[in-house]
Residue, then its C-alpha position, 0 to 999 in steps of 0.5 A: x500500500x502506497x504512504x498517500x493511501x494509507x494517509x487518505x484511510x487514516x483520515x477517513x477512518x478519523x472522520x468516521x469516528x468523528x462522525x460516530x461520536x458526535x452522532x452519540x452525542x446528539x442521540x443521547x441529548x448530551x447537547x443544549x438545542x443550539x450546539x446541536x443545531x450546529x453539530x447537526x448541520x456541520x455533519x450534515x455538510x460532512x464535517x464531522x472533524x469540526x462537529x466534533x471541535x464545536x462538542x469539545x469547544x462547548x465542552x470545555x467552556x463547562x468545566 
């Protein structure tokens, strides 16, 4: 397997587990309604990476 191949199924594998854990999020309602308005639509555009950084974001500013 090529170095860029195996690069290109890190990344998608990263963003897959972005997206599942994001998703869990939403699913159990871990979230106020506008984070996960946010979440929602940043998943929908397939930027699960980023929907994840807004969960953390949000996280963070709770503790």
């Amino acid at each position: 397997m090529r170095c860029s191949s195996m690069v290109h199924k890190g990344r998608q594998t990263e963003r897959q587990r972005a997206a599942e854990v994001a998703n869990e999020f939403v699913e159990e309602g871990l979230l106020p309604d506008d984070i996960e308005d946010d979440v929602i639509s940043r998943l929908n555009r397939e930027e699960p990476i980023r929907a994840l950084e807004t969960i953390i974001q949000h996280r963070k500013g709770r503790v």
